[in-house]
C-alpha positions in Angstrom: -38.0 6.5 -37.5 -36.8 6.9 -33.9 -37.5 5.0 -31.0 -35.2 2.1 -31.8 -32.2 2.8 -29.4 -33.6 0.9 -26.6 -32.0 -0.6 -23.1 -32.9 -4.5 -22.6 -34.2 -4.4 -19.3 -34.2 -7.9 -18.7 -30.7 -8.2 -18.1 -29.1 -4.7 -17.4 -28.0 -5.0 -13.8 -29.2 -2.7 -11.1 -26.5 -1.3 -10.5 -26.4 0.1 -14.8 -29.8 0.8 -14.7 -29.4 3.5 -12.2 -26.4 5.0 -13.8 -28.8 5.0 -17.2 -31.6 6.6 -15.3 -29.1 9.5 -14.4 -28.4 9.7 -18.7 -31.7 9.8 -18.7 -32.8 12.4 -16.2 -30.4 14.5 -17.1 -31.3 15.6 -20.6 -34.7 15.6 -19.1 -33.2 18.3 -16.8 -31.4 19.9 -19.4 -34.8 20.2 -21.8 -36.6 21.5 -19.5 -34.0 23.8 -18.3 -33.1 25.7 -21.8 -36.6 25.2 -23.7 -39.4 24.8 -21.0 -41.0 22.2 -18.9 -43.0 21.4 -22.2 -39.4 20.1 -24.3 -39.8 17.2 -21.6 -42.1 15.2 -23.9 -39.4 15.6 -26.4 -37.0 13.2 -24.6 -35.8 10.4 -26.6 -34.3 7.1 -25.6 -32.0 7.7 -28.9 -30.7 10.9 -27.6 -30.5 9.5 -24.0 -27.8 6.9 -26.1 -26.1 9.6 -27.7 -25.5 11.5 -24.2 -24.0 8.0 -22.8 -21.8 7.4 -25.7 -20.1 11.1 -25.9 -20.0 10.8 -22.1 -18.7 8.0 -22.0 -15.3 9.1 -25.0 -14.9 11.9 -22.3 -12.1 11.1 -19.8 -13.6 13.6 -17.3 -16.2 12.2 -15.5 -19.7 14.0 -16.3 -20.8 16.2 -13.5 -23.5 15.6 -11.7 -26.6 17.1 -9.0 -29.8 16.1 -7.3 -32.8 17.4 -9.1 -36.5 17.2 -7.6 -38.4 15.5 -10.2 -42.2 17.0 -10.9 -43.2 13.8 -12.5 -42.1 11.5 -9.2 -43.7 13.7 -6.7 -40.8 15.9 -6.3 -38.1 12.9 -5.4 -34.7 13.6 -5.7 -32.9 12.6 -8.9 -29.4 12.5 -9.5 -28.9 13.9 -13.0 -25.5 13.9 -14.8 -24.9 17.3 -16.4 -22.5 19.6 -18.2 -22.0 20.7 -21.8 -23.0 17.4 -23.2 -26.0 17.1 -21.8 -26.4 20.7 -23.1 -25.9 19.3 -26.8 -28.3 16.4 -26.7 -31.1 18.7 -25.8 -30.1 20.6 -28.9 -30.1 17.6 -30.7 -33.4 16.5 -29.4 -35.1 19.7 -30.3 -34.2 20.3 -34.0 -34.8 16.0 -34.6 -37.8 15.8 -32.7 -39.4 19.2 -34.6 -38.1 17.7 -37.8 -39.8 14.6 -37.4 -42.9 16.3 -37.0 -42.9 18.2 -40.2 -41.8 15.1 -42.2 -44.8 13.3 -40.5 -46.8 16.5 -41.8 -45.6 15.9 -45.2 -46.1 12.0 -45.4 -49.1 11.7 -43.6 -50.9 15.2 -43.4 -50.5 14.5 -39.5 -52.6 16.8 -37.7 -51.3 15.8 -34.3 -47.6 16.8 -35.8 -48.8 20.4 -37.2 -50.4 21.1 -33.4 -46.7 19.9 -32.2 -44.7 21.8 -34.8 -46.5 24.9 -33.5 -45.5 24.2 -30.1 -42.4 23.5 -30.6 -41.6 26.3 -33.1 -39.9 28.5 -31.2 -37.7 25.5 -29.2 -36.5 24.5 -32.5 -35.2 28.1 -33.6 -33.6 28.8 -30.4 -32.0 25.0 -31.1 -31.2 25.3 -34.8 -29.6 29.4 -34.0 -26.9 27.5 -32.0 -26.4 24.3 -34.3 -26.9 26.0 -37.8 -24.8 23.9 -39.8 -26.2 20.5 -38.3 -29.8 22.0 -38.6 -28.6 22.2 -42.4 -27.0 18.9 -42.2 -30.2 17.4 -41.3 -32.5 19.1 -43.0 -30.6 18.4 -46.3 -30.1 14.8 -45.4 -34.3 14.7 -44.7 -34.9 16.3 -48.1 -32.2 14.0 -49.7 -34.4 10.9 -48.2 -37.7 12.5 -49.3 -36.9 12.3 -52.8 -35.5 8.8 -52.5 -38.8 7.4 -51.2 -41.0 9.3 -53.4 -39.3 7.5 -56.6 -39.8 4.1 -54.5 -35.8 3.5 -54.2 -35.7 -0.6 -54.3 -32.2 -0.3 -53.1 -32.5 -0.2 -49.9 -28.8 0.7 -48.8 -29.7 4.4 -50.8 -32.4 5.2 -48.3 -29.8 3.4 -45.2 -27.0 5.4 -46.3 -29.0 9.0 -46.3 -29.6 8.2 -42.6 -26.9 7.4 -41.9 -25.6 10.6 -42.9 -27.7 12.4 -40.1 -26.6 10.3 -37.6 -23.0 10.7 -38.4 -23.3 14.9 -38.3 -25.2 14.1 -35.0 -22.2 11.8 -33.4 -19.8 14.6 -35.0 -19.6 16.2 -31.3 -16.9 13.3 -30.9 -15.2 13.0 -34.0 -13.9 9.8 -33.3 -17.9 8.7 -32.8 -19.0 10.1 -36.6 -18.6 6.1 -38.2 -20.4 4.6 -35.8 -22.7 7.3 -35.5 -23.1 6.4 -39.5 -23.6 2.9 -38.9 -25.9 3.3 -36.1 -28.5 5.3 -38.3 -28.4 2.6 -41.1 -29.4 0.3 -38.0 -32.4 2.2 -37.3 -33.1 3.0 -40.9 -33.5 -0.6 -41.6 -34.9 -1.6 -38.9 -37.8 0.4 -39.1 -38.4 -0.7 -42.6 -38.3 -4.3 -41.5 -40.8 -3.3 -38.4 -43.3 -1.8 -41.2 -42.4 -4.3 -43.9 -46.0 -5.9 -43.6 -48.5 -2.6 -42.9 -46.8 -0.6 -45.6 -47.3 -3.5 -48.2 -51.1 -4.0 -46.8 -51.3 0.0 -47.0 -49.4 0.4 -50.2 -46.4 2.7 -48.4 -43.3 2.9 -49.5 -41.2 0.4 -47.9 -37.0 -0.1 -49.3 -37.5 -3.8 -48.7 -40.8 -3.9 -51.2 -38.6 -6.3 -53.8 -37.4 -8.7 -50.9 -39.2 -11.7 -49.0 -39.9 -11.3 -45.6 -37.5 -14.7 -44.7 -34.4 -12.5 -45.7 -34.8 -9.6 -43.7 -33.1 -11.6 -40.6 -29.9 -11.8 -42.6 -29.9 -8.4 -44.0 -30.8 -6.7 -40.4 -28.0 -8.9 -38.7 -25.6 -8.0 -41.6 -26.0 -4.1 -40.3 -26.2 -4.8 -36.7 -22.7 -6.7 -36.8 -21.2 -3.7 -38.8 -22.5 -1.6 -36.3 -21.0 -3.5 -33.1 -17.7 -3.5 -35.6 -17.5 0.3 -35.4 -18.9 0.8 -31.6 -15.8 -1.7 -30.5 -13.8 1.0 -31.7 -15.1 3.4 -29.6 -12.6 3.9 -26.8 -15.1 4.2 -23.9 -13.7 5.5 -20.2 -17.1 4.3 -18.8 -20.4 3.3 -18.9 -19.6 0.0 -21.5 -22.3 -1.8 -19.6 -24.9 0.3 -20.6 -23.9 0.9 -24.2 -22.8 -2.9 -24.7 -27.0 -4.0 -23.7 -28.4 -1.6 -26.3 -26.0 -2.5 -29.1 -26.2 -6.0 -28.9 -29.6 -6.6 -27.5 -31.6 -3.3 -26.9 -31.5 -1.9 -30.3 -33.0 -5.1 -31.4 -35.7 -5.6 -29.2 -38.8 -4.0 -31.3 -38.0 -6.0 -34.3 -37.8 -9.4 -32.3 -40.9 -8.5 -30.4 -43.2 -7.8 -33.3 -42.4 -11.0 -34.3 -43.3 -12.9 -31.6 -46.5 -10.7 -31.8 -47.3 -12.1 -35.1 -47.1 -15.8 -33.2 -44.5 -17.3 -36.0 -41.1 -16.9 -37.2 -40.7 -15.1 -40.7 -40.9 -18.1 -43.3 -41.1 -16.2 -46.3 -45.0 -15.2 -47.0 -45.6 -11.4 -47.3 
């Protein structure tokens, strides 16, 4: 369900690309740092976007140090830190662990049972400091489960549920909790529209099952303009750059590349 909240590299400037390395290096840092070097493999592009955007409502600037990095050789890093960057490994913990039990009970994932087991023990240390969003989440989860398994055709129900957990996420700002909602019906739907094809072929759920493929542009760009409506009214002291190239280009990038992979626009076959 993650893996959506991407940078376009193709036309970030230098200049924004190094300040988003030093998002991302430093919940990298802070993973490591409070669950082991193993919680590095946990590091998300969509929690590197939530440490930008709550940076970015903070007046103070985020701190910041030079970190040798063990997967560059030991290069020096510059890593922006503090209290946020504290939070988003949190966050990245109990969704990551989450994920893998839902995968567990969708799939029978035995990849995601050896995870869950190594993770354990990051997530409880994660969900002991954040027990209400744990809940939040975990309710939300269960909320969407049951959703799917009567093969909702609406698929705003499923979106909304999402949405929810994005919004308790986003809640460390609460002047960030609607866009935080918007931002998770984004990805919601935009994962269903990236699996629209193999979960007909395989006979998955899918909320879009009762729409042709040729409207799923219109419905996606419906959500990604409510989405820009609610960022715009994020009062952001920096790092706009950044967060302006994932919400109008990055976070669509997956979707427009599949299809281009498929070699033709959507013209409404299934």
């Amino acid at each position: 369900m993650f893996g959506y909240v991407n940078v376009d590299l193709r036309s970030l400037p230098h200049d924004a690309l190094k300040e988003y390395r030093s998002y991302y290096c430093g919940l990298c840092r802070a993973l490591s740092k409070n669950y082991g070097a193993a919680a590095r493999w946990l590091l998300s592009f969509d929690t590197v976007f939530l440490f930008i955007i709550l940076s970015a409502m903070e007046r103070q600037q985020p701190q910041c140090t030079q970190q040798r990095c063990p997967y560059h050789f030991g290069a020096q890093k510059t890593c922006f830190c503090g209290d946020i960057a504290e939070y988003c490994a949190d966050v990245t913990v109990i969704l990551a662990y989450l994920n893998f039990e839902d995968d567990i009970a969708d799939s029978k994932s035995h990849a995601a049972a050896v995870m869950r087991r190594i993770y354990r023990r990051a997530y409880d240390k994660s969900r002991a400091k954040h027990p209400q969003l744990s809940l939040q989440i975990l309710h939300a989860l269960k909320q969407l489960d049951r959703e799917e398994k009567t093969s909702q055709t609406n698929p705003d129900i499923p979106a909304n549920i999402f949405g929810q957990i994005l919004k308790a996420v986003f809640a460390y700002n609460k002047d960030a909790e609607e866009f935080g909602y918007m931002l998770g019906k984004a990805i919601y739907l935009t994962d269903a529209a990236c699996d629209f094809k193999s979960d007909l072929k395989h006979k998955r759920y899918n909320p879009f099952v009762c729409f042709r493929m040729s409207e799923l542009d219109s419905i996606l760009n419906q959500v990604y303009s409510c989405c820009a409506l609610e960022y715009e009214k994020l009062e952001l002291y920096r790092s706009k750059e950044i967060a302006d190239n994932v919400i109008y280009s990055g976070i669509q990038l997956k979707y427009e590349l599949l299809k281009r992979l498929r070699g033709k626009k959507y013209d409404g076959s299934v």
